[in-house]
PADO-870648 format. One record per atom (N, C-alpha, C): y negated, x negated, z. Coordinates in steps of 0.1 Angstrom, whole numbers, plus 2048, in hexadecimal, padded with zeros to 3 digits. Layout:
N
YXZ;...
This chain:
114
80C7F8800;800800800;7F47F7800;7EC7F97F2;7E17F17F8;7D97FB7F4;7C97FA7FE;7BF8037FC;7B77FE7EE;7AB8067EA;7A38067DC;7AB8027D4;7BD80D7D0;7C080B7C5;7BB8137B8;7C38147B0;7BD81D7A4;7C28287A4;7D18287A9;7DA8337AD;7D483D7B8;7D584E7B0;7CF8577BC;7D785A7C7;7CB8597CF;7D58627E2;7DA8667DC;7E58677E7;7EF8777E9;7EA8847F0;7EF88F7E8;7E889C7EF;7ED89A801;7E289E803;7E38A3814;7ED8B1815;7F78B0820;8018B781F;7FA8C582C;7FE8CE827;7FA8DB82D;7FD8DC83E;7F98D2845;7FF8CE852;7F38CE85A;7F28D3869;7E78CF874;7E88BF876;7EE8BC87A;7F38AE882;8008A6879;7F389587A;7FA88A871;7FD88187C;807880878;80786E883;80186687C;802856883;7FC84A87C;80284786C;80C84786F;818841860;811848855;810858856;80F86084E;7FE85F84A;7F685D853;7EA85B855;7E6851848;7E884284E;7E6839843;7EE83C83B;7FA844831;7FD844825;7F484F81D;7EE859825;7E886081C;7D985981A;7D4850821;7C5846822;7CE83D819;7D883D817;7DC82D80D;7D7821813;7DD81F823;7D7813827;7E180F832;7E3807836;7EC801841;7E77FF853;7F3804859;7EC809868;7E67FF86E;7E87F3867;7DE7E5871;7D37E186C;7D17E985D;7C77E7858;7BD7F5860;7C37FE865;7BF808869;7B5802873;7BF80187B;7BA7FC889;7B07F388C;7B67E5882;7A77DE884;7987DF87D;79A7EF873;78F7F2872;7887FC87B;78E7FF884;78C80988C;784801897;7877F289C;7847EC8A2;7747E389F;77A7DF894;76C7D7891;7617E488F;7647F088D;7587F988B;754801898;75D7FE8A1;75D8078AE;75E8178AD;76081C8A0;76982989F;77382D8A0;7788398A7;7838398AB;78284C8A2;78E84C897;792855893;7A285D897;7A386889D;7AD86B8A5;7A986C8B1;7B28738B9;7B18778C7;7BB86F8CC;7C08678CA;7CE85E8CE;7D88638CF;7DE85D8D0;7F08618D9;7F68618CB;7F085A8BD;7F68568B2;7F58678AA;7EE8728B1;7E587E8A9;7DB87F8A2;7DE881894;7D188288E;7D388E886;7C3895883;7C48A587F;7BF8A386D;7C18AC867;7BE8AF85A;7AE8A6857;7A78AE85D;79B8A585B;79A896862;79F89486B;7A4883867;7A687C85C;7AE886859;7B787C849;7AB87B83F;7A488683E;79888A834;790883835;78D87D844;784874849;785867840;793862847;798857849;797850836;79D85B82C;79D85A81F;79085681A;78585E81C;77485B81A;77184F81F;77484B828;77383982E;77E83782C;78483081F;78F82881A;78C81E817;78082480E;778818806;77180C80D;76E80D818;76780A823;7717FE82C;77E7FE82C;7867F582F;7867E882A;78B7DC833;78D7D3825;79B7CD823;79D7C681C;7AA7C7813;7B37C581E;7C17C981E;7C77C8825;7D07B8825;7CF7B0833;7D47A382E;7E07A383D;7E679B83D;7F87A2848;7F1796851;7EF796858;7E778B864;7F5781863;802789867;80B77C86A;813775862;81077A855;81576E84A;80A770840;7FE771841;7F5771836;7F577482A;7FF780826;80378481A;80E77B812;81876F81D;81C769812;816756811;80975681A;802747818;804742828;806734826;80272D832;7F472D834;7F372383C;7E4724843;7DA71D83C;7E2711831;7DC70C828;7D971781A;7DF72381A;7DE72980E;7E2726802;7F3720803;7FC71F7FB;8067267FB;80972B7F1;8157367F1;8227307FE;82673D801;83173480A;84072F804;84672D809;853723809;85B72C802;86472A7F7;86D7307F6;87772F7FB;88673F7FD;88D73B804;89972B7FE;8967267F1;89D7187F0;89670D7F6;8907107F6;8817057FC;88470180C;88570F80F;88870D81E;89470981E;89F70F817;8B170981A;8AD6F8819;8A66F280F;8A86E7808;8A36E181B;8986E4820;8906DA828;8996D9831;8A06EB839;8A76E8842;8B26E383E;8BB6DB839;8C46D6834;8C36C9834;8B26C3831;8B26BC831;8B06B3842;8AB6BC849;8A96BC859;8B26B5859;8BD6C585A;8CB6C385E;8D16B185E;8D16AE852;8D66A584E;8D169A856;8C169285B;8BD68D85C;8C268A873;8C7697877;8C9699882;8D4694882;8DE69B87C;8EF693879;8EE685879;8E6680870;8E667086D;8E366D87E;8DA671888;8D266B892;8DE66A89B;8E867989C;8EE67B8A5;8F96708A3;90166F897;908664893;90B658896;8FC65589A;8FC64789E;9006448AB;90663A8AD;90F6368BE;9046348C4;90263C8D3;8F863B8DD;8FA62B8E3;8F46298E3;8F061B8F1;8ED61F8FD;8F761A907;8FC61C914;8EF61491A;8E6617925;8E160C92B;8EA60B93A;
């Protein structure tokens, strides 16, 4: 889901009460993107307890646009911290393999008794 796509909402379903899940799919936006815009703006849409009413949603859809892109805080979409794509899973087999190997050789070797 990302928000300011080209693709239209989905109709609002004939319902009083949305939970969160349902909430952000009909806003086309993700619940952490929710939140931390709820935070940095100091608005709070919903009564809590994870309740939100028709005009919520209606709300919430009119400030879509208003959001900004949605990025996954704990893997950065995919980038290290440097902002290189990340590792593939050979990439990783290859390194830890090569760990591996490098440990074997250490343990291998006869300890010296003092």
């Amino acid at each position: 889901m990302a928000n300011k796509a080209k693709h239209p909402l989905p109709p609002i379903p004939a319902k009083r009460y949305f939970d969160l899940e349902e909430l952000c799919y009909l806003a086309d936006i993700q619940p952490e993107q929710f939140y931390q815009w709820q935070q940095d703006n100091g608005i709070v849409i919903g009564r809590g307890g994870n309740q939100y009413t028709r005009q919520d949603v209606v709300k919430l859809r009119q400030l879509s646009g208003s959001f900004p892109a949605y990025v996954d805080r704990f893997n950065l979409n995919g980038r290290d911290k440097l902002g290189r794509n990340a590792a593939t899973a050979d990439e990783v087999k290859a390194d830890l393999q090569n760990i591996l190997g490098k440990i074997e050789a250490v343990l291998a070797k006869p300890q010296k008794t003092a």
